[in-house]
N, CA, C and O of each residue as an XYZ file, in Angstrom:
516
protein
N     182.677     61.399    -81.362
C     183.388     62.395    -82.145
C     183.544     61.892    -83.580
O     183.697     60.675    -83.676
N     183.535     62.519    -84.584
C     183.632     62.411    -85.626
C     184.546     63.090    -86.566
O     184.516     64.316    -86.667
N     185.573     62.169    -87.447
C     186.316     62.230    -87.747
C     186.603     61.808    -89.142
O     187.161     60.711    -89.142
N     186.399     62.344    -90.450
C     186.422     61.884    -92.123
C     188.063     61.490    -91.988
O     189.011     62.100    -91.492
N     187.959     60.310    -92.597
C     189.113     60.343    -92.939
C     189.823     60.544    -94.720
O     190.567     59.907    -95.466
N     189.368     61.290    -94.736
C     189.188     61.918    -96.466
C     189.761     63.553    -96.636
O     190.180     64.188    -97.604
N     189.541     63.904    -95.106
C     190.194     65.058    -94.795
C     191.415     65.442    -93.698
O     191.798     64.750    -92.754
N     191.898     66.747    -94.115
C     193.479     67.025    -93.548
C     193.303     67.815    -92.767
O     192.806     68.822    -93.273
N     193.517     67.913    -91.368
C     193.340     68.706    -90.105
C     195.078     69.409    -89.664
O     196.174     69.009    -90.057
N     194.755     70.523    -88.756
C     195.552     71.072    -88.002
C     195.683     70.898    -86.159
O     194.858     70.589    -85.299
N     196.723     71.161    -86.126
C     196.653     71.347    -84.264
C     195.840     72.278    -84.074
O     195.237     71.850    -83.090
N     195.300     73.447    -84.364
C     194.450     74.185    -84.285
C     192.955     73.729    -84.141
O     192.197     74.346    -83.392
N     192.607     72.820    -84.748
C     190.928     72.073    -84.849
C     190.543     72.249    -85.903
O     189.348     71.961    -85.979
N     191.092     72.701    -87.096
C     190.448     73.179    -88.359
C     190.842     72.252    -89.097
O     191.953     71.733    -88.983
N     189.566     71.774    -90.356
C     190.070     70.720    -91.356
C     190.136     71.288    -92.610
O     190.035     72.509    -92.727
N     190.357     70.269    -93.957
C     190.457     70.941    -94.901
C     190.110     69.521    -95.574
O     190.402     68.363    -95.276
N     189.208     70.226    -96.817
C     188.993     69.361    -97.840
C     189.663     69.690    -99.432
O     189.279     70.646   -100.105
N     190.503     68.919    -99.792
C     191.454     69.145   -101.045
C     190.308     69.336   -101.834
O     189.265     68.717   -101.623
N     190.491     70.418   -103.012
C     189.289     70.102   -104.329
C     190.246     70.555   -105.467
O     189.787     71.508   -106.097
N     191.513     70.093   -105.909
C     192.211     70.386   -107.037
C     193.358     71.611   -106.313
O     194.379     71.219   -105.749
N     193.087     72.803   -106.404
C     193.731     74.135   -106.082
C     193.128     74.472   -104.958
O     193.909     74.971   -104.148
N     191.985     74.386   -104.586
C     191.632     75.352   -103.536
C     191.551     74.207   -102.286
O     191.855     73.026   -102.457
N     191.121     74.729   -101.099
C     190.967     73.860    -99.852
C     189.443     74.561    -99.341
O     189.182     75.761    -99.425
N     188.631     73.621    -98.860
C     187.414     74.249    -98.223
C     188.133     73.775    -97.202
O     188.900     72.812    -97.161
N     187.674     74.874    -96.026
C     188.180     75.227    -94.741
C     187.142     75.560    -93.464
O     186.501     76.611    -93.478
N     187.011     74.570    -92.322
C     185.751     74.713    -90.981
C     186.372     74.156    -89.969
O     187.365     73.450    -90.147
N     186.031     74.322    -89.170
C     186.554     73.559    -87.590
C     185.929     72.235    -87.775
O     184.944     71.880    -88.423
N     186.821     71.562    -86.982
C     186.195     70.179    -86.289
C     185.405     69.674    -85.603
O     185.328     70.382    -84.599
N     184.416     68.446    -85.486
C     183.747     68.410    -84.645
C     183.775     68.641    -83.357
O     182.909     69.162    -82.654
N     185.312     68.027    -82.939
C     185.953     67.975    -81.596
C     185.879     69.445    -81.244
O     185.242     69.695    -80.221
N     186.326     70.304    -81.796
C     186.481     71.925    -81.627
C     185.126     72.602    -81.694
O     184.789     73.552    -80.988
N     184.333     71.968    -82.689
C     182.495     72.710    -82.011
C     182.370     72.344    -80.509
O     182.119     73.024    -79.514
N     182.700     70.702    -80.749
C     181.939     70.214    -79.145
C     182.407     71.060    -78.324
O     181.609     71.896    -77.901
N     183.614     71.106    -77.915
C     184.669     71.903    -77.201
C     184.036     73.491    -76.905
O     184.028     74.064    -75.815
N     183.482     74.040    -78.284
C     183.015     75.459    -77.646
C     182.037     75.480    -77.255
O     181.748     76.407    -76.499
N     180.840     74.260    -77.646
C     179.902     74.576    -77.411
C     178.450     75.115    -78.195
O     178.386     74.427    -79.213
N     177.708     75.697    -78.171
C     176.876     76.523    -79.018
C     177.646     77.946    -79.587
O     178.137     78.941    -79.054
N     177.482     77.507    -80.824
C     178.029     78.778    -81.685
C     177.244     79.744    -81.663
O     176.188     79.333    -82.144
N     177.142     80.903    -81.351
C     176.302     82.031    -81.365
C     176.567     83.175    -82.925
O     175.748     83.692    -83.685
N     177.662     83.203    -82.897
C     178.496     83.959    -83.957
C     179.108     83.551    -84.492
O     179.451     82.463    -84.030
N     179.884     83.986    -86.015
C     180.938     83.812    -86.713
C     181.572     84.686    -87.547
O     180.996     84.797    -88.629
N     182.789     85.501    -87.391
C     183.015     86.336    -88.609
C     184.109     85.798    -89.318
O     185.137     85.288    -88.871
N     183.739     85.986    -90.520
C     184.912     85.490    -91.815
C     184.915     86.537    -92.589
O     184.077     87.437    -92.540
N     186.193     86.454    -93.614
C     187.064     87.017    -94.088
C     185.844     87.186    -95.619
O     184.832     86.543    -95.898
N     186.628     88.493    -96.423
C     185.238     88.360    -97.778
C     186.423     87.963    -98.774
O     187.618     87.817    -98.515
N     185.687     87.818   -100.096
C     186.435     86.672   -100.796
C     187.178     87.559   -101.641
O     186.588     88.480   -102.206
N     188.509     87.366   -101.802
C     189.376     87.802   -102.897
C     190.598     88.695   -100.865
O     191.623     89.359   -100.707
N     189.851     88.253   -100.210
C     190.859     88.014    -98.603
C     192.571     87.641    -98.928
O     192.665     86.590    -99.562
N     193.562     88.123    -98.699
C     194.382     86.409    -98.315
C     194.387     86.485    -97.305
O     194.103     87.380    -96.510
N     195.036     84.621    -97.164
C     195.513     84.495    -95.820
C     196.538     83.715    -95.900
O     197.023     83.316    -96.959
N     197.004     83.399    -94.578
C     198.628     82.785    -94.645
C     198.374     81.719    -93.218
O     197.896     81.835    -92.090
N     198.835     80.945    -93.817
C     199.144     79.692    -93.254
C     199.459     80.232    -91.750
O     200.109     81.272    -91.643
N     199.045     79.596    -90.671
C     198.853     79.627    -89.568
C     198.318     80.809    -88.623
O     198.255     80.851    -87.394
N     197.858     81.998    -89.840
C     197.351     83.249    -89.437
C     195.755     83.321    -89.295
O     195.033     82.888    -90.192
N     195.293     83.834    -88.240
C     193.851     84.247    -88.264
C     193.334     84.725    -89.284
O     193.773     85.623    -90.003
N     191.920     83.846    -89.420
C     191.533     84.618    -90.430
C     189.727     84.801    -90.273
O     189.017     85.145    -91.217
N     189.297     84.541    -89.105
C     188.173     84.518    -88.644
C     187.901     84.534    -86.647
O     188.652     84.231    -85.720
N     186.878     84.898    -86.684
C     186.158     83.961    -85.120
C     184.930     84.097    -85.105
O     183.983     84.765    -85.519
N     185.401     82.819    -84.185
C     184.021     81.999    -83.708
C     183.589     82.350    -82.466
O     184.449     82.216    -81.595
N     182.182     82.888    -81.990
C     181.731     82.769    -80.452
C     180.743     82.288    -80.239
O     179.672     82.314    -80.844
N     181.103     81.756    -79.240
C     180.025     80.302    -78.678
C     179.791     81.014    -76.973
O     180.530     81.770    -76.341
N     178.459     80.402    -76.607
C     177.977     80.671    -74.939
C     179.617     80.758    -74.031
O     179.846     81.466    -73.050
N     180.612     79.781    -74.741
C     181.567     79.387    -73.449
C     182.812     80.745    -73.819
O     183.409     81.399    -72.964
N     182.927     80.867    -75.113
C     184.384     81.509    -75.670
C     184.375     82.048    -76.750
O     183.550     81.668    -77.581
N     185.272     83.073    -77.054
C     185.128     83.394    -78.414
C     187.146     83.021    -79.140
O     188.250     83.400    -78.749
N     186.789     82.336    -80.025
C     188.097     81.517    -80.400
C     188.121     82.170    -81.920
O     187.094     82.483    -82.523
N     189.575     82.338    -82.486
C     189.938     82.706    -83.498
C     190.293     81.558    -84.251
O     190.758     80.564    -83.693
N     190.051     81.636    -85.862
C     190.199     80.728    -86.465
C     191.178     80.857    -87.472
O     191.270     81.892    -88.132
N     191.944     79.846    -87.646
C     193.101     79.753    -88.226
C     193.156     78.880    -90.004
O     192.692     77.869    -90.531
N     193.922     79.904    -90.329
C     193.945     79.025    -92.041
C     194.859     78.239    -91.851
O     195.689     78.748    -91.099
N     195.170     77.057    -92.219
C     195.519     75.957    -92.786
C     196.747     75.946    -94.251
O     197.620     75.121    -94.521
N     196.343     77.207    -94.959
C     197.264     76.932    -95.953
C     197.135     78.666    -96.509
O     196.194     79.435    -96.315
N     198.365     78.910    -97.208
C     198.030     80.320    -97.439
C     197.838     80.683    -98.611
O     198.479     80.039    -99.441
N     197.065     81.635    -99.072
C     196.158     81.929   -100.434
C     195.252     82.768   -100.633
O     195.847     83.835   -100.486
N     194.208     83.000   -100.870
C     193.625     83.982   -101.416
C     191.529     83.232   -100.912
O     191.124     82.133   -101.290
N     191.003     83.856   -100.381
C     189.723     83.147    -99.931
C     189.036     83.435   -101.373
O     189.012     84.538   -101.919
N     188.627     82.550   -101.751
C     188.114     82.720   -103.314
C     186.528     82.008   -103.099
O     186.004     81.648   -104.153
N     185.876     81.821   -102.060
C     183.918     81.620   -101.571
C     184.078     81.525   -100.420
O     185.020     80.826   -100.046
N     183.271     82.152    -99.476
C     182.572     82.252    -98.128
C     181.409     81.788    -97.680
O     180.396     82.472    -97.829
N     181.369     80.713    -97.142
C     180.220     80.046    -96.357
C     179.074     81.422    -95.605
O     178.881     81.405    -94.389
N     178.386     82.561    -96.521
C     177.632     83.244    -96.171
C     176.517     83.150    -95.407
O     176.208     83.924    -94.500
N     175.807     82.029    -95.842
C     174.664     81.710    -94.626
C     175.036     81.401    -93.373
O     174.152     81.103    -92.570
N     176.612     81.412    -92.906
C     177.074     81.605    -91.231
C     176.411     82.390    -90.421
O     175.935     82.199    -89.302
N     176.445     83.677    -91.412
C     176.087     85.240    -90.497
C     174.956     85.065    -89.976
O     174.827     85.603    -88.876
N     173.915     84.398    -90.440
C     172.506     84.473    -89.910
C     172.387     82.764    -89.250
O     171.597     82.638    -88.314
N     172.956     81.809    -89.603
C     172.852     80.960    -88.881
C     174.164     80.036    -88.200
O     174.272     78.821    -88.365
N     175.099     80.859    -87.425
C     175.797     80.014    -87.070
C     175.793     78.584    -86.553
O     176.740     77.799    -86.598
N     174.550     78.363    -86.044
C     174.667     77.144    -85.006
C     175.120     75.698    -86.493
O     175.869     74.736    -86.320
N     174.714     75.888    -87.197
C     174.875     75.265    -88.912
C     176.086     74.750    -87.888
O     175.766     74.170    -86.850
N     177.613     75.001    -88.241
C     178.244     74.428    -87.484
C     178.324     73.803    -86.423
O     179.198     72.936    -86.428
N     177.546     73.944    -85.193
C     177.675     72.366    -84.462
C     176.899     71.563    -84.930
O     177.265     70.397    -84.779
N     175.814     71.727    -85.526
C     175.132     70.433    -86.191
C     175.875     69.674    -87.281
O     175.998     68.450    -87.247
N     176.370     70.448    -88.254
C     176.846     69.768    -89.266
C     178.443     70.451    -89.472
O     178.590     70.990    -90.569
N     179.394     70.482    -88.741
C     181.019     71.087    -89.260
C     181.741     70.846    -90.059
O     182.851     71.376    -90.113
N     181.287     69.923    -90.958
C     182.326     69.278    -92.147
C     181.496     69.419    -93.674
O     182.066     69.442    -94.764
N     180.202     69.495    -93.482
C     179.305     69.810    -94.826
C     178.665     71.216    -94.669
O     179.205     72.232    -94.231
N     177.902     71.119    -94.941
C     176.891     72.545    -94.602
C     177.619     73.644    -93.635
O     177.230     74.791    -93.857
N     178.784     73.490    -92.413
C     179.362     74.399    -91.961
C     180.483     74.814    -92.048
O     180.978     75.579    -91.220
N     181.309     74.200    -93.479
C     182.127     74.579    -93.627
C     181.996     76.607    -93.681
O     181.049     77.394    -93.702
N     183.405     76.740    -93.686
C     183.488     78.159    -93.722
C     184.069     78.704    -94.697
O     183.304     79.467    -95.287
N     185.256     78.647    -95.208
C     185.845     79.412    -96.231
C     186.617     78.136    -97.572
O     187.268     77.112    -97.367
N     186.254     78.670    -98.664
C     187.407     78.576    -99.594
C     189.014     79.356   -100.085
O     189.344     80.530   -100.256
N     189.537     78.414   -100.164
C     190.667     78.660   -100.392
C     191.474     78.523   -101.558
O     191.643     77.331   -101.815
N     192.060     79.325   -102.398
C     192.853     78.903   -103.575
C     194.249     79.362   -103.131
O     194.719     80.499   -103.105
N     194.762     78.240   -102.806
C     196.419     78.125   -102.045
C     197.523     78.251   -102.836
O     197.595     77.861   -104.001
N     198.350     78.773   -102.237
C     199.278     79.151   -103.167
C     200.585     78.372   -103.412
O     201.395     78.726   -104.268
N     200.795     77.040   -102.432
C     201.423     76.181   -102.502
C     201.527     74.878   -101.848
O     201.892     74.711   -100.684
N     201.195     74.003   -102.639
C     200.936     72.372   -102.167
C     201.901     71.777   -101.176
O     201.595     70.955   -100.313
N     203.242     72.336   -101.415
C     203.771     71.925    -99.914
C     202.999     71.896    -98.506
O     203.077     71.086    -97.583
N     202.225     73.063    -98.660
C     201.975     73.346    -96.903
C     200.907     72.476    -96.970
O     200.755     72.134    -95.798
N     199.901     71.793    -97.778
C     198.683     70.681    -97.622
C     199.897     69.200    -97.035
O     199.342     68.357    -96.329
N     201.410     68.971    -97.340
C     202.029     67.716    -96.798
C     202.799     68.336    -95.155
O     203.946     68.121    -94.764
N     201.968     68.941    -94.628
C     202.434     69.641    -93.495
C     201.052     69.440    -92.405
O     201.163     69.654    -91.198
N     199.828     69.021    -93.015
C     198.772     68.765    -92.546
C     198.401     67.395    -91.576
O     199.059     66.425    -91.953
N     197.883     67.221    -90.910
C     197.589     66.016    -90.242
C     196.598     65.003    -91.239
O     195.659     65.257    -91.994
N     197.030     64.214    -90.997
C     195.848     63.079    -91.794
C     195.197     62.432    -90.103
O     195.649     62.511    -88.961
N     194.049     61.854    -90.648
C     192.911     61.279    -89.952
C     193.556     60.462    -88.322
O     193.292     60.591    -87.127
N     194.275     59.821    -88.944
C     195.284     59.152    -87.420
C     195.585     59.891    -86.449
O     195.294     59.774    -85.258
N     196.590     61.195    -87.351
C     197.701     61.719    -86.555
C     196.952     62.909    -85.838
O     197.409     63.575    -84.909
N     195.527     63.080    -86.532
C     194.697     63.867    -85.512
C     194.176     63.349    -84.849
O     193.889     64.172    -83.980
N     193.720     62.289    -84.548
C     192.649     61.582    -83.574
C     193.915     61.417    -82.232
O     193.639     61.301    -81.038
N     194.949     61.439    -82.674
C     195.971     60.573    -81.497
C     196.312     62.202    -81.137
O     196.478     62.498    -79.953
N     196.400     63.125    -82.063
C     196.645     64.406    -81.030
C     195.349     64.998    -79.818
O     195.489     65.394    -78.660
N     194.003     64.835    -80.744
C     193.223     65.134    -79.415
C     193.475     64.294    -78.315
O     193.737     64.775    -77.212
N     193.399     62.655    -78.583
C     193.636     62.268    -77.504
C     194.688     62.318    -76.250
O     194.582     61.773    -75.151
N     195.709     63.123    -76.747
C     196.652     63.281    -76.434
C     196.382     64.620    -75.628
O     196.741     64.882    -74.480
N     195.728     65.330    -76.431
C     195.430     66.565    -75.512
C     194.476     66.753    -74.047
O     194.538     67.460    -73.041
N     193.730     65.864    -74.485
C     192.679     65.349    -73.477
C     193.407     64.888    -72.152
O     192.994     64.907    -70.992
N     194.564     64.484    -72.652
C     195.708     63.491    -71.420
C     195.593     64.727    -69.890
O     196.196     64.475    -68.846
């Protein structure tokens, strides 16, 4: 499993990469493995908001179809477009090339509400229990 520690995750499986104001936003490796082969993906179009712990996408894979959750709330300001035609992009690569949405957030509190690299690795494992 693979795990940056450069980036800020949720209990949900979704990470986030800080870039000044905005957050790029994709599931985790743990959460591809978990579904499986991605078949589909729908996301939100840009100038979207969303709010912190609210759906703002899904994902369907052979096993499930799982909703995906924002991380911080704001306004989707770029969309990972080449999803639509190639989802599987995400289980191969979930942290570069499969990210999914940008985000321009509307307040830095909710990024110190995020998991760092530790406190996620010890929650999957924990979940796994």
């Amino acid at each position: 499993m693979n795990f940056p520690d450069d980036l800020k995750y949720t209990k949900e499986h979704e990470w986030c990469r800080i870039k000044g104001n905005r957050v790029v936003v994709g599931i985790t490796d743990h959460a591809q493995n978990q579904l499986g082969d991605i078949v589909y993906v729908e996301l939100p179009e840009v100038g979207d908001p969303v709010k912190k712990g609210e759906s703002f996408g899904v994902v369907e894979s052979t096993k499930a179809v799982s909703e995906i959750f924002s991380p911080v709330s704001g306004k989707v300001v770029e969309v990972n477009d080449p999803l639509s035609d190639a989802p599987e992009t995400i289980n191969e690569d979930p942290y570069e090339e499969g990210w999914m949405i940008q985000v321009e957030f509307s307040s830095g509190k909710e990024l110190e509400e995020l998991l760092d690299v530790d406190a996620y690795k010890k929650f999957v494992e924990e979940e796994a229990e």
